[in-house]
N, C-alpha and C positions, 0 to 999 in steps of 0.2 A: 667459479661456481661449484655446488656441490654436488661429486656426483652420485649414484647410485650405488650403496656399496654396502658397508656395514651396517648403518644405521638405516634399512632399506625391510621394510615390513613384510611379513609372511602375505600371499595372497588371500584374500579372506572374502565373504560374502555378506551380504546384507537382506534379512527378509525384509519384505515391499512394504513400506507404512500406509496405513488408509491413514487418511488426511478427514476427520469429518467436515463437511463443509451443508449449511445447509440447504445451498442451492449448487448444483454442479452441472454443466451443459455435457451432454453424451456426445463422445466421439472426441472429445478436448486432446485427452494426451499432454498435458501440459505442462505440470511442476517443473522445475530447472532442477530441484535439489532433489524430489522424486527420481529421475530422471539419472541423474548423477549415482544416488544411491544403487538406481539397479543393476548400473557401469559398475558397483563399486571395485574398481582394484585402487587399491591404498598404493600414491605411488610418493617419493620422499618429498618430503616438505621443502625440499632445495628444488625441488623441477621448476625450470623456466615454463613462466607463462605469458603465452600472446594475451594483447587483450588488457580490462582493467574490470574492478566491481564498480557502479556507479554509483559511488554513494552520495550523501549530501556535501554543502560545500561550503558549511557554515555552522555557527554556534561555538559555544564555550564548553570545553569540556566536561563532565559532569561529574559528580565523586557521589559514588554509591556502594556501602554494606553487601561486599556477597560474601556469604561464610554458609558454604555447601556442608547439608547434613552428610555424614560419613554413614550411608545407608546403602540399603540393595539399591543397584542402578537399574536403571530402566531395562526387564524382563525382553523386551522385543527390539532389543538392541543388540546387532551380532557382526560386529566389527573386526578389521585384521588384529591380528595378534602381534604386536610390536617386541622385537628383539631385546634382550639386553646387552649390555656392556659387554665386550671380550680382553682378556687383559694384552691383547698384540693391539688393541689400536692405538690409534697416534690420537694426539690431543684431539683435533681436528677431527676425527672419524666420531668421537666421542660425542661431541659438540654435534654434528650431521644425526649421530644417533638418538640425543636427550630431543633433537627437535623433530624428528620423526616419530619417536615415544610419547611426549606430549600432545602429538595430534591427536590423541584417542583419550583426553584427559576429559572427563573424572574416569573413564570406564578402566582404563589401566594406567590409573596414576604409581601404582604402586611398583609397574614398569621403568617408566619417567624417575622414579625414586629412585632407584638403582644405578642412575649417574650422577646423583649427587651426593657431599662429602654428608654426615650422619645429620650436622645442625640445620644443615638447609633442606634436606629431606624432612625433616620434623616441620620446618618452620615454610616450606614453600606450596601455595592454595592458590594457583592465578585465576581462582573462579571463571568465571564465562569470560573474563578477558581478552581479548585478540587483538592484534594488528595482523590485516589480509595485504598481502604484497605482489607484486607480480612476480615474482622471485626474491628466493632467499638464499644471497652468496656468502657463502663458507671457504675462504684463502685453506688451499690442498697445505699450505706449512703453518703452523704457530709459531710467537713470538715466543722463545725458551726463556728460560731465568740461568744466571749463573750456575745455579747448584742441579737443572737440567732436572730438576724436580716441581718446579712450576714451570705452568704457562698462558699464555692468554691468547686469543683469537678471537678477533673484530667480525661479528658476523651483520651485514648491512643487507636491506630492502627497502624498494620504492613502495612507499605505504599509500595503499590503497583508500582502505577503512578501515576506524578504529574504533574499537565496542567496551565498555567499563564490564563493572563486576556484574552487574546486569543481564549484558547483552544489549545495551542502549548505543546506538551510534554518539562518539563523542568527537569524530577529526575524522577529515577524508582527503579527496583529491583536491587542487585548484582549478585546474583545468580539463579541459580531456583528455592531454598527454602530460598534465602534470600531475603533479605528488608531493608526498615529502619523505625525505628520508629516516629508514629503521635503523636502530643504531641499537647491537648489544655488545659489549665487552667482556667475553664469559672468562671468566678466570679459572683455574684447573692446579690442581697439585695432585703429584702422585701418589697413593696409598698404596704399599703393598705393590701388587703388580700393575694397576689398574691408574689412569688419569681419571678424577670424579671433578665434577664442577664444582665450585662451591656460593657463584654468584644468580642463583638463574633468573630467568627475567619474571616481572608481576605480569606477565602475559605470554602467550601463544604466538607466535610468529608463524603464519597459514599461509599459502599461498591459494590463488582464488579455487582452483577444483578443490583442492584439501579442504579450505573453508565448504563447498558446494557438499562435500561429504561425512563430514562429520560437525555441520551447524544445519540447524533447521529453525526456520521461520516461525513468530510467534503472534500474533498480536495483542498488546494490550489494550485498554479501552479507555477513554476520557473521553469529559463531554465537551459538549462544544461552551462558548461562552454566557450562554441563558438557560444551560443546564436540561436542555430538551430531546436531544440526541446523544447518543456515542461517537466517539473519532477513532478508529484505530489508528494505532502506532505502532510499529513492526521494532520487534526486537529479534534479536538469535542468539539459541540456546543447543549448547552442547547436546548431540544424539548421547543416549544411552544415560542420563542424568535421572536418578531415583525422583518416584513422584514428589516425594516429599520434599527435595530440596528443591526441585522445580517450581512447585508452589511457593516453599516460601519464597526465591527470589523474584518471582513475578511478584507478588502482592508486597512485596518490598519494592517492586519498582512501580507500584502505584501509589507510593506513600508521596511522592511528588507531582507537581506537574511535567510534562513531558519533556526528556531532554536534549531531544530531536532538532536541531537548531529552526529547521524550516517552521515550527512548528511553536516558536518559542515567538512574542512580540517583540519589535523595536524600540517602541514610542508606548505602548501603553502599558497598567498595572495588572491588568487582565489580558491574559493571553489568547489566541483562539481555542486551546483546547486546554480545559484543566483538572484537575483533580477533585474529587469530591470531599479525602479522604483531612481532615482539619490537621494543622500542623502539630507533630511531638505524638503522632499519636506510634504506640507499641504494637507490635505482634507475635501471634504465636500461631502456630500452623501444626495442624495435625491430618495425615490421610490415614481413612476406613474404608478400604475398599475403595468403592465407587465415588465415596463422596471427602472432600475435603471442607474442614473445621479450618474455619480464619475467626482466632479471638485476637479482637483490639481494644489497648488495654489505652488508659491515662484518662484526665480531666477534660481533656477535649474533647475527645469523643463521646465520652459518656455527656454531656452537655448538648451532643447536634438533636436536630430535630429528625422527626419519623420521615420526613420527605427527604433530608440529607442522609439518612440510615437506608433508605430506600434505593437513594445514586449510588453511596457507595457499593450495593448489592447489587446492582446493574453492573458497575466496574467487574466485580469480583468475580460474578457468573459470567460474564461473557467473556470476561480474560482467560476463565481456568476450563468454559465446556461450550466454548463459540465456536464460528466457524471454521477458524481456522486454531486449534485448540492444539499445545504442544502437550500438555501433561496426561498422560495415556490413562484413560479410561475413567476420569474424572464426567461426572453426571449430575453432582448435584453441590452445592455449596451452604454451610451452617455456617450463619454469620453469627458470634457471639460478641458481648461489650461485658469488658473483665470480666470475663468468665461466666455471664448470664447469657443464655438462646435470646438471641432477636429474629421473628417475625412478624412481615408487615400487615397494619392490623385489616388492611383495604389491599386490593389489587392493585397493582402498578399499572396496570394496563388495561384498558375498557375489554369488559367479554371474557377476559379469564378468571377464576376464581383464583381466591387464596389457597397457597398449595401446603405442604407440610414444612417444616422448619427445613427440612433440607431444600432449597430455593433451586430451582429448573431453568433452565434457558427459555423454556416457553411463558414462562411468567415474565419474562421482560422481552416477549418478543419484539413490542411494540418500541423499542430503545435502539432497534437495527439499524446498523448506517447503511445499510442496504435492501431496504427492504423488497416484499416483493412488488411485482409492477404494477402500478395504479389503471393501466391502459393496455390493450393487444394491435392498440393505431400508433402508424406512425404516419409522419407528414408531408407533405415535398410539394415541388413544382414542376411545372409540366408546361409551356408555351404561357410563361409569364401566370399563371392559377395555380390556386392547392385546392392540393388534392390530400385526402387521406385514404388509406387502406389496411388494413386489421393482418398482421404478421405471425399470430401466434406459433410456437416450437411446433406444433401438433401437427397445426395446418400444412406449413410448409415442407414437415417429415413426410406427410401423404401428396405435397407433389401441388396443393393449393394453397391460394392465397384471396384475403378478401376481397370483395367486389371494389369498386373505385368510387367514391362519392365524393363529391365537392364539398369545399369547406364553407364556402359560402351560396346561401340558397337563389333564387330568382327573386329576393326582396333586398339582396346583399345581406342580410343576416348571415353572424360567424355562427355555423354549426361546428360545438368541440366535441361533444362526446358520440360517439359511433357506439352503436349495438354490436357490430361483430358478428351477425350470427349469418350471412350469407359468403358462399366464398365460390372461386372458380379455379381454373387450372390456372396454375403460375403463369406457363406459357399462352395461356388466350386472350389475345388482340382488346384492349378495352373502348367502350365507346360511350364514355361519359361526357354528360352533358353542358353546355355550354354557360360559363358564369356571367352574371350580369358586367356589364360593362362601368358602373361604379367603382366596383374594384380598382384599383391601382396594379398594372404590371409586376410581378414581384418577383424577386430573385432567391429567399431565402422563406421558407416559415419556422416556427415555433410557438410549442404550445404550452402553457403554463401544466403543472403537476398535478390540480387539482381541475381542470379543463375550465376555469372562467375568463382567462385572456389567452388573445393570440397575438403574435406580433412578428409584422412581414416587414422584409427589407426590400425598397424599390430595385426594378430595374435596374438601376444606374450604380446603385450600393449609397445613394447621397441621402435616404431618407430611410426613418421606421417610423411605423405605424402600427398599434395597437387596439386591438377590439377586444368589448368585455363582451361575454358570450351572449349570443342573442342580439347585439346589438347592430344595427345597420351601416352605421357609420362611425369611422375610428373614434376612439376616445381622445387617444395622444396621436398626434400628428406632429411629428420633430425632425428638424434638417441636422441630418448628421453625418457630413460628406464620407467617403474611403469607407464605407463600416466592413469589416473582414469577418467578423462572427456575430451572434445572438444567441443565449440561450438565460432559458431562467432558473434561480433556485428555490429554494424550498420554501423559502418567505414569499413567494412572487414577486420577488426583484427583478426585474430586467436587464443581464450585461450584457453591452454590447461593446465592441473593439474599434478604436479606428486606431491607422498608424502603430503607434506605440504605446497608447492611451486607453483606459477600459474604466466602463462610464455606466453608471445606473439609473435605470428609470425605476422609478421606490412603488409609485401610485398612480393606474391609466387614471385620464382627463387632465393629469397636471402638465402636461407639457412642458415639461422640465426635466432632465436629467443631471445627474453630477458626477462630475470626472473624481475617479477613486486613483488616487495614486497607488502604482507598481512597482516592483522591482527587476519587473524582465528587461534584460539588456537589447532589447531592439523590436521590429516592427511585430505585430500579432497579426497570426495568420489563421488562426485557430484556437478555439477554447472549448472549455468542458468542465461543468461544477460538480463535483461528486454530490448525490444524495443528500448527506452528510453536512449540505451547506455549509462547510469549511473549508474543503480543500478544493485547488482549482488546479487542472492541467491544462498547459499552453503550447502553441508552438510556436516559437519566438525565431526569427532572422536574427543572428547573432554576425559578428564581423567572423567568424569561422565557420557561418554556413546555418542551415535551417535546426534548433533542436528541440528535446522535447522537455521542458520544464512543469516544476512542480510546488504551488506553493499553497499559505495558507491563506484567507478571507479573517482579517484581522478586524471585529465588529467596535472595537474604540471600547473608550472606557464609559461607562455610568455615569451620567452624569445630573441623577436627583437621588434623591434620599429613598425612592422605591428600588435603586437598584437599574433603572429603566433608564434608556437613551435619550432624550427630551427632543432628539432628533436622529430618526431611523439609520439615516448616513452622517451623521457627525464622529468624525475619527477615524472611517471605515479607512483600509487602505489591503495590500495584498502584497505579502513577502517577506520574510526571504523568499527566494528563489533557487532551486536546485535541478541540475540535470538528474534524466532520468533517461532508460535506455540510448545510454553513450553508443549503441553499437547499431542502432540505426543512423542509417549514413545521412538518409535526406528525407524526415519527418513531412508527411503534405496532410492528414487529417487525423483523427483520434476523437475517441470516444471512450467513457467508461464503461466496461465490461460488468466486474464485480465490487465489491468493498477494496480488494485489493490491485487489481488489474484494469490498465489501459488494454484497448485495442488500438494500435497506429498503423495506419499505410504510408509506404516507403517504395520512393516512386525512384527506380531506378532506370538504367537503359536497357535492360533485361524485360520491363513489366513492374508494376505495382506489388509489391509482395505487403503480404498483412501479417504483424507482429504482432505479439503479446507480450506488456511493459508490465512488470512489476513493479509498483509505489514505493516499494521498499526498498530498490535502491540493485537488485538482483537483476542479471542482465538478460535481455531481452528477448526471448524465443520468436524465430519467424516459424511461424506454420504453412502447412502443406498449402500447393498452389500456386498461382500466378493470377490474379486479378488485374486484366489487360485493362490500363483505363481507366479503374476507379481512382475517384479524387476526394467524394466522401463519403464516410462511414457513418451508421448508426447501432446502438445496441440497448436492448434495455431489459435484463434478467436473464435468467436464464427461461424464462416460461417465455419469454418470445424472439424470433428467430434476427439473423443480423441482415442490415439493409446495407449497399452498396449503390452509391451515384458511380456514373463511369461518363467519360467522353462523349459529346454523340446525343446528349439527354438521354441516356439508357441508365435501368438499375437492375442489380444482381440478388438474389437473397440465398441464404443458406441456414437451414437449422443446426448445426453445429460449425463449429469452428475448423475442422479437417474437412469441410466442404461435405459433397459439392454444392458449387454455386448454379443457381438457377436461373439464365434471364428471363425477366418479367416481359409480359406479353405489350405492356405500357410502357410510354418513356416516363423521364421524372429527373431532376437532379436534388442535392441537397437533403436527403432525406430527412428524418429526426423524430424518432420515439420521443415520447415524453419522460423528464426524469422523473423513477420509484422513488417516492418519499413517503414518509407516515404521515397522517394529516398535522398539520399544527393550525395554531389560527393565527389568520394573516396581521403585516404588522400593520396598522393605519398610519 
């Protein structure tokens, strides 16, 4: 292994990145790569690391155009300053050095140049490239040559994750202790006093802190497959990389649909999430300041219509000045077609007006795969009844929480929407009143997003039942023995879990559901639909133990001439499938936090500890705390605070994530906000 030596970086510093985000809960503390950066000591790219990155665990690899502008690099980038070549080192030291040099590429590529012979320094650009490894072993001798003027040294790593010219993941782990193996064979002839490489690789070879500190999190945007939302999809891009080359490679990486394997279809011609952007079409990228010019050029493009011109400027804005936004200080986006200004000639959005040709994040609020929360209720049970109570960030920071009201009134009538405007002490004893006996015993609630159904899982778990709001007696009454979860998405579909099996109910009164085929490798024990009605997190009993997986909501292909399903569930299915926080040991509930972040509890012999899972595939932060007990979690924005079921029928709440937690004065298990969507109209 290689040790710290020649090729071993000056200690250097990094000022703190604000990350804009447009919701952020106070007291978080959170980013991993944040985080890492304000540790930053730059240590050799050869240091063994425990541990693995969790990336995906599937798809084809992807080939994509990066050819980084040679511009000022990114102004708020202030990284170690990498050594050069000395003419006493040994091949081998050399090799240790060009790959400790490289870690800070583009910002001191010109470092990195300096170990290699004149024509590969000319000709070597490994753009956002990388293989992340758990280590990078470097043999202390090289293989000589005869004339003691060449030599070569095999430098090998267990590959973690592997990212294109992009920053796109293309190859990752198989398993959770498995990999596959890095393979470079640097070749070296002596010039002068000096051994230069002359072979180096079309990529980076990182190991996971080194990636943690000098890559940072991006995401791009596509939509789902009826073009009504955004999907993010996480790429990673070199810190310290000029806006301008930043742009262009992102809106180069929207020239496709996404090459994220989870994220890519099996079976159908339409994938869950895709591009808006028509095939062959060109660009040109220009940053002024604050605002970045994306002109696209060819016969395609100039051919789509004002509502396709419209998606692709959704893409464009929320990838370059979204939430979570790499290209520094980008605000606004001029989308041109060969070289003429395009603006939309109507609002994209109900309520905002048209804005000026340079297009703003808030003109496509309404496109958020996260948006904010349609409710400050969430739901639970209590001695077989639901019950709801109003949670908001506000309430709970001052020490209260809403009064307790029944979900269904003294007529059995489902009451969904709650006012929210009385509250009391977290801590004070509740004594709400008692429900009709009509009702059915229930074990679990859930409330649809837009409040017109609800739907209880029996006592037993052997049944759901559904109510349209107002109504007295279920709509849908269905035997569905083992059911392990419920919740719904944005369409008001109903999934529910039995076994290993995850099944939809499309439309209350039909009494019918249909099994949606999976790809999780064993029982379901838990689920959770992002917003975003695309992507889904599970926690799946795997033969190696509980974990936490991630995949897509695959809607089938079209099948009339409108473009339109002729049957809501024809084709539907869900997968690939990929782990996600490998480093939680023993996943038992989850919920989604943000656009990009799970919340999981991780029930150890120690206590309950609660984690934060990044989607992207970055490993898993446990936060402050011990949550003795809890089994299930709730979360819904950041405008309202987190619920906790614990042993016992007790629940916990806390308005930030570093706690603390509060027990409520009521019991309850099972909580469940409802999920933040933007309206759409339902499907029939």
């Amino acid at each position: 292994m290689a040790s710290l030596g020649p090729g071993t970086v000056r200690r250097g510093t990094v000022r703190r990145e604000t990350v804009r985000r447009e919701s952020g809960r106070r007291g978080t503390g959170r980013r991993w790569l944040a985080r890492a950066r304000r540790a930053f000591v730059v240590t050799a790219v050869a240091a063994s690391v425990a541990g693995c990155v969790g990336m995906p665990n599937s798809g084809s690899p992807g080939t994509f155009s990066a050819t980084p502008q040679n511009t000022t690099p990114d102004s708020d980038f202030i990284g170690a300053i990498p050594a050069g070549p000395e003419a006493s080192w040994s091949p081998s030291q050399v090799v240790e050095g060009f790959l400790n040099a490289s870690a800070s590429y583009p910002v001191y590529s010109a470092i990195a140049k300096e170990y290699l012979v004149s024509s590969a320094s000319k000709a070597w650009d490994p753009g956002w490239s990388v293989q992340v490894v758990d280590q990078v072993d470097v043999p202390g001798q090289a293989v000589m040559g005869e004339d003691r003027r060449q030599a070569t040294v095999d430098v090998t790593g267990h590959v973690r994750a592997s990212f294109n010219g992009t920053g796109q993941y293309v190859g990752a782990q198989q398993s959770r202790d498995g990999g596959q193996g890095g393979y470079w064979q640097a070749r070296l002839v002596k010039v002068g006093h000096h051994w230069l490489i002359t072979n180096p690789p079309a990529f980076r070879m990182l190991t996971q802190p080194t990636f943690a500190k000098v890559y940072k999190p991006q995401d791009l945007y596509f939509f789902d497959s009826t073009g009504e939302v955004l999907v993010p999809d996480a790429v990673f891009v070199p810190a310290g990389t000029s806006p301008a080359s930043l742009v262009s490679n992102l809106v180069n990486a929207l020239l496709k649909n996404p090459q994220t394997g989870w994220l890519q279809s099996e079976t159908n011609p339409i994938p869950p999430a895709i591009t808006e952007f028509p095939s062959g079409t060109g660009i040109d990228v220009a940053v002024d300041g604050t605002t970045a010019t994306v002109n696209l050029t060819g016969a395609a493009v100039a051919g789509t219509s004002a509502v396709t011109r419209e998606q692709i400027s959704a893409q464009l804005v929320w990838t370059l000045t979204g939430q979570r936004a790499a290209p520094p200080n980008i605000e606004a986006v001029q989308l041109e077609i060969n070289g003429k200004p395009w603006t939309p000639t109507d609002s994209p959005c109900p309520g905002i007006g048209v804005q000026s040709p340079a297009q703003k994040l808030a003109m496509y609020s309404c496109k958020n795969p996260y948006p904010a929360a349609n409710s400050q209720a969430f739901y639970y049970i209590a001695n077989g009844q639901a019950w709801s109570r109003c949670a908001s960030e506000t309430q709970v920071t001052s020490g209260s929480i809403g009064m307790v009201l029944p979900v269904f009134s003294r007529t059995s009538a489902a009451t969904l929407s709650q006012s929210c405007k009385s509250s009391v002490l977290a801590s004070s004893p509740a004594m709400p009143p008692p429900q009709p006996r009509g009702v059915p015993p229930l074990s679990m609630i859930a409330v649809s997003p837009d409040s017109k159904y609800a739907a209880g899982v029996s006592r037993n778990g052997n049944a759901v039942d559904v109510w349209v709001a107002g109504g007295a007696k279920p709509a849908s009454a269905l035997s569905m023995p083992g059911v392990t979860a419920i919740g719904w998405d944005r369409r008001d579909y109903l999934w529910v879990t039995q076994g290993d099996s995850t099944s939809v109910i499309a439309q209350a009164g039909d009494n019918k559901f249909v099994e949606i085929p999976n790809s999780f490798p064993g029982k379901l024990t838990g689920l959770s639909i992002a917003p975003d009605g695309v992507r889904v997190a599970a926690i799946v009993q795997t033969d190696s133990g509980p974990e936490l997986q991630l995949a897509a909501i695959d809607n089938g292909a079209p099948s009339s001439a409108s473009g339109q399903l002729t049957s809501p569930l024809r084709g539907m299915s869900v997968g690939p499938a990929v782990q996600r926080g490998a480093n939680v040991a023993n996943p038992i509930a989850l919920t989604w936090y943000d656009a990009d972040d799970l919340l999981v509890l991780d029930g150890t012999a120690n206590g309950t500890m609660l984690w934060e899972v990044p989607v992207d595939g970055q490993p898993a932060t446990k936060l402050p705390g011990v949550l003795s007990g809890a089994i299930s979690i709730t979360a819904n924005s950041s405008q309202n605070a987190l619920v906790v079921g614990l042993t016992g029928g007790r629940m916990e709440v806390s308005a930030s994530l570093a706690g603390p937690w509060q027990p409520l004065g009521s019991g309850g298990q099972n909580p469940a906000f409802q999920v933040p969507v933007s309206p759409v109209t339902a499907q029939s």
